[in-house]
Residue frames as qw, qx, qy, qz and C-alpha x, y, z in Angstrom:
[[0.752, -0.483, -0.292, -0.341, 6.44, -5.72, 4.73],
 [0.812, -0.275, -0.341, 0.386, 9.53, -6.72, 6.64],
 [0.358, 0.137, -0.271, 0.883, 10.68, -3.31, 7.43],
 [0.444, -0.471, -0.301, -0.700, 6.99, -2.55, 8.31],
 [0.880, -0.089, -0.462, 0.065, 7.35, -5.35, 10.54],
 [0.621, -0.090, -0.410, 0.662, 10.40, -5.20, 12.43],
 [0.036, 0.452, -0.107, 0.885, 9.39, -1.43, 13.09],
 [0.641, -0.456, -0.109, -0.608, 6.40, -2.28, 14.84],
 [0.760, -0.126, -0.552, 0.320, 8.38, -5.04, 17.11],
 [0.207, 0.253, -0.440, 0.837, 9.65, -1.63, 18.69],
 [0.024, -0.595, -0.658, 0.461, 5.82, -0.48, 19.72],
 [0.298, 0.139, -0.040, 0.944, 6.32, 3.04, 18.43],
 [0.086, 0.569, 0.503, -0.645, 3.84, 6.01, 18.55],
 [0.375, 0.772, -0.165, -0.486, 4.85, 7.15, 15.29],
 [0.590, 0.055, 0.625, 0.508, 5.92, 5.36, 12.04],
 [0.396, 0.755, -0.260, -0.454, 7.25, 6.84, 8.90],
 [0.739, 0.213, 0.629, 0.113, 6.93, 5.34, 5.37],
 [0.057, 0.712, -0.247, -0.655, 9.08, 6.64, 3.21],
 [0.199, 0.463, -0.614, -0.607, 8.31, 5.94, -0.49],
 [0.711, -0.045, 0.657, -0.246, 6.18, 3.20, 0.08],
 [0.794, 0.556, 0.215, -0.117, 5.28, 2.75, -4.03],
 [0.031, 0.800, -0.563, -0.205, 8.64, 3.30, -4.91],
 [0.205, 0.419, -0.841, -0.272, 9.30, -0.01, -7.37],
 [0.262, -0.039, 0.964, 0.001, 6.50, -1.74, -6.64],
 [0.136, -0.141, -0.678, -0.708, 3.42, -2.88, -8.38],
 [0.408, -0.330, -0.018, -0.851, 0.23, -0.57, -8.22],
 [0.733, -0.138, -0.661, -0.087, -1.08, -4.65, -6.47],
 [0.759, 0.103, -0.447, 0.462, 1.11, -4.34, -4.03],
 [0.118, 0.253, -0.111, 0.954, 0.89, -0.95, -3.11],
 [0.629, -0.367, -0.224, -0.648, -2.91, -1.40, -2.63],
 [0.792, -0.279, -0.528, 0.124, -2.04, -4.14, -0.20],
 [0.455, 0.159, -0.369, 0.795, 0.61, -2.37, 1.49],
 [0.295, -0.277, 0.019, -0.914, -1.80, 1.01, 2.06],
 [0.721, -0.385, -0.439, -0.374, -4.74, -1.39, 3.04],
 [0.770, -0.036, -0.500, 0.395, -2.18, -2.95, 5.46],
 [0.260, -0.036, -0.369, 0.892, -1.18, 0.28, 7.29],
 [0.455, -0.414, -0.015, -0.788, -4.60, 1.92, 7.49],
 [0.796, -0.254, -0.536, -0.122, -5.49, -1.70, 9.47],
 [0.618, 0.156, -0.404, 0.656, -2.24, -0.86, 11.35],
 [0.108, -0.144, 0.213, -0.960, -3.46, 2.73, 12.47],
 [0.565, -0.340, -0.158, -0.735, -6.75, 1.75, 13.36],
 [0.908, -0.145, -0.380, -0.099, -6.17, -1.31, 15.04],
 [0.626, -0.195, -0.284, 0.699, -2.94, -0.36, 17.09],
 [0.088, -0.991, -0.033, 0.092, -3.68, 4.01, 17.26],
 [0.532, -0.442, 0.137, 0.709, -0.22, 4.50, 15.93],
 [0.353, 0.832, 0.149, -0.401, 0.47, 7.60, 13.85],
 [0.757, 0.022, 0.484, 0.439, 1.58, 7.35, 10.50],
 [0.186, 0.870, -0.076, -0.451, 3.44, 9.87, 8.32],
 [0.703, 0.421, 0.573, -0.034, 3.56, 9.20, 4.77],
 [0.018, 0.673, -0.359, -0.646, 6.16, 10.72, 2.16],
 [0.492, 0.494, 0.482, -0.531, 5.05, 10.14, -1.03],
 [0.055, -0.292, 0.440, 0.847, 6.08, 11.16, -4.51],
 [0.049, -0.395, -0.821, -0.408, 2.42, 9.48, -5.86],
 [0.278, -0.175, 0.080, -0.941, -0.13, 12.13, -4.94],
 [0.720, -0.093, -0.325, -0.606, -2.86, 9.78, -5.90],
 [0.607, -0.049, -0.712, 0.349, -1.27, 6.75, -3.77],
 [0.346, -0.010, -0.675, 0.651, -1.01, 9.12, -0.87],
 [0.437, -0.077, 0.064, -0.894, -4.61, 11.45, -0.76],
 [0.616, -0.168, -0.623, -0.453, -6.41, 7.92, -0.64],
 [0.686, -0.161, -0.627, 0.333, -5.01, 7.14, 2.52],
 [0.265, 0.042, -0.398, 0.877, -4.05, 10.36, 4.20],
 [0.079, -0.779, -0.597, 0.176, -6.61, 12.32, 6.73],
 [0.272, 0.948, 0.056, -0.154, -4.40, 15.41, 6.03],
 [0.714, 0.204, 0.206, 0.637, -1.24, 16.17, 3.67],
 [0.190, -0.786, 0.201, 0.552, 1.42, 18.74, 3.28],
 [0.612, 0.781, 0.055, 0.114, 2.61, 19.78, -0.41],
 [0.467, -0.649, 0.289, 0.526, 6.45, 20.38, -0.88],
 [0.708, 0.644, 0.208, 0.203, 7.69, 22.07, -3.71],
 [0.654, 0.441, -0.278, 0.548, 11.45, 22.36, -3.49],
 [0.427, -0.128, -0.692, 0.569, 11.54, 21.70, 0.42],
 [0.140, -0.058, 0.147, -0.977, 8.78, 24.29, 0.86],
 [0.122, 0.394, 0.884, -0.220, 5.62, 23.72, 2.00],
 [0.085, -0.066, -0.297, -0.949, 3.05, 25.27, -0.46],
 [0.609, -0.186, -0.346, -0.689, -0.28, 23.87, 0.21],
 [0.149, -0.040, -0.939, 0.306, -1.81, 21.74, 3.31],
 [0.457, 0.027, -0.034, -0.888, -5.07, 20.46, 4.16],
 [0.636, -0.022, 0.653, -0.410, -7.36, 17.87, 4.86],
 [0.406, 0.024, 0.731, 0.549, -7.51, 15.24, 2.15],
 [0.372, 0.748, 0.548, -0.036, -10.98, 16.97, 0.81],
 [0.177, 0.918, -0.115, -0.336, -9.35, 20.41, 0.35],
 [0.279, -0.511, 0.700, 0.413, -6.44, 18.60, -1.22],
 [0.330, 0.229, 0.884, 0.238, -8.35, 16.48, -3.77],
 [0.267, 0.851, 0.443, 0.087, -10.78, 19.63, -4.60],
 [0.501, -0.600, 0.244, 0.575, -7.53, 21.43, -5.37],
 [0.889, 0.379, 0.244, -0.082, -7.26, 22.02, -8.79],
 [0.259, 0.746, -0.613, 0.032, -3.61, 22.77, -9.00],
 [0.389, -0.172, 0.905, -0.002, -3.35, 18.96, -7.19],
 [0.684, 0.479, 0.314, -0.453, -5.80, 17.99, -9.47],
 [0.478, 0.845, -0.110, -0.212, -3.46, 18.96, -12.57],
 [0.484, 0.749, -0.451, 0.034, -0.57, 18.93, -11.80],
 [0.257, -0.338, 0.885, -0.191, -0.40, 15.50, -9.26],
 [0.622, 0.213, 0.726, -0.203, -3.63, 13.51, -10.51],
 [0.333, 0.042, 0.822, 0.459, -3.56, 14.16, -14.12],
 [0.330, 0.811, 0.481, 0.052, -7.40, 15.96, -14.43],
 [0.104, -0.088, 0.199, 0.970, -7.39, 18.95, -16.64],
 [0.285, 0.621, 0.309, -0.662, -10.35, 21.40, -16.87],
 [0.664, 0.618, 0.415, 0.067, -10.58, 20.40, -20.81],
 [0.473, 0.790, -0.208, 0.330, -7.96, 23.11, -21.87],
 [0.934, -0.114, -0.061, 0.335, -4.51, 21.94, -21.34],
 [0.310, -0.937, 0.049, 0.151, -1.95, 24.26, -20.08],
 [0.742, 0.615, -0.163, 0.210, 1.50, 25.03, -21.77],
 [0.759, -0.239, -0.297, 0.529, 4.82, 24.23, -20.59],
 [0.243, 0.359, -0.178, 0.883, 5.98, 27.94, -20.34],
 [0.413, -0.651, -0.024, -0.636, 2.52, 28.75, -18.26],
 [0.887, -0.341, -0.305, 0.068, 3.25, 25.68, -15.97],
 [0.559, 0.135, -0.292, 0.764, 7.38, 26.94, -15.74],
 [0.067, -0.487, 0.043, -0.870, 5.38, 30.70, -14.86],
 [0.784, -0.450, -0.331, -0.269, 3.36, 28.97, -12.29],
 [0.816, 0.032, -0.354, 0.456, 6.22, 27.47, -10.93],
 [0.472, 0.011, -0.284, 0.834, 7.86, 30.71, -10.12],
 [0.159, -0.490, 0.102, -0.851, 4.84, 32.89, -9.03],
 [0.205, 0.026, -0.835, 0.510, 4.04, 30.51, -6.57],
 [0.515, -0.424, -0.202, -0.717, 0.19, 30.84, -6.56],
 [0.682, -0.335, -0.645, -0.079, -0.07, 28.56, -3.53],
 [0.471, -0.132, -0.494, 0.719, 1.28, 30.82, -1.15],
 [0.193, -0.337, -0.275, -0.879, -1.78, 32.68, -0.53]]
């Protein structure tokens, strides 16, 4: 909150929040997110969000960029991102009832179905 703070002392136009959940507790985090959407709507500053929680950052975000080893594979308003069902799987955890094996996930991996 104090480095949230002191940023906004500047004015900016833009703030980035890097890792925001990084070590704290899921409480905290919900405050934190609540806090900056209050921020953007209440001051109009934009805010770009890096992530590593999918599910932390599609709750908040109007649209999001995928990186998967500094590549951008998938982007899209949060709806097309949440009715994704590779984000689905493999960032939120749902599975379509039959559960996918590490060797198909590794084959995924390297045919890169999201570039399409």
């Amino acid at each position: 909150m104090l480095a949230i703070a002191s940023a906004l002392m500047c004015q900016p136009e833009l703030l980035l929040v890097d890792e925001l959940s990084l070590g704290l507790a899921p409480v905290v985090v919900e405050d934190l997110m609540a806090r900056l959407l209050q921020i953007r709507d209440q001051l109009g500053i934009t805010i770009v969000i890096v992530e590593q929680s999918a599910a932390v950052a599609l709750a908040v975000a109007d649209y999001g960029y995928v990186l998967e080893n500094g590549r951008v594979v998938l982007d899209g308003d949060r709806a097309r991102l949440l009715s994704h069902g590779d984000i689905q799987e493999f960032y939120l955890g749902h599975t379509s009832g039959n559960r996918r094996s590490y060797r198909e996930v590794k084959q995924y991996r390297r045919s890169r179905r999201w570039y399409g």
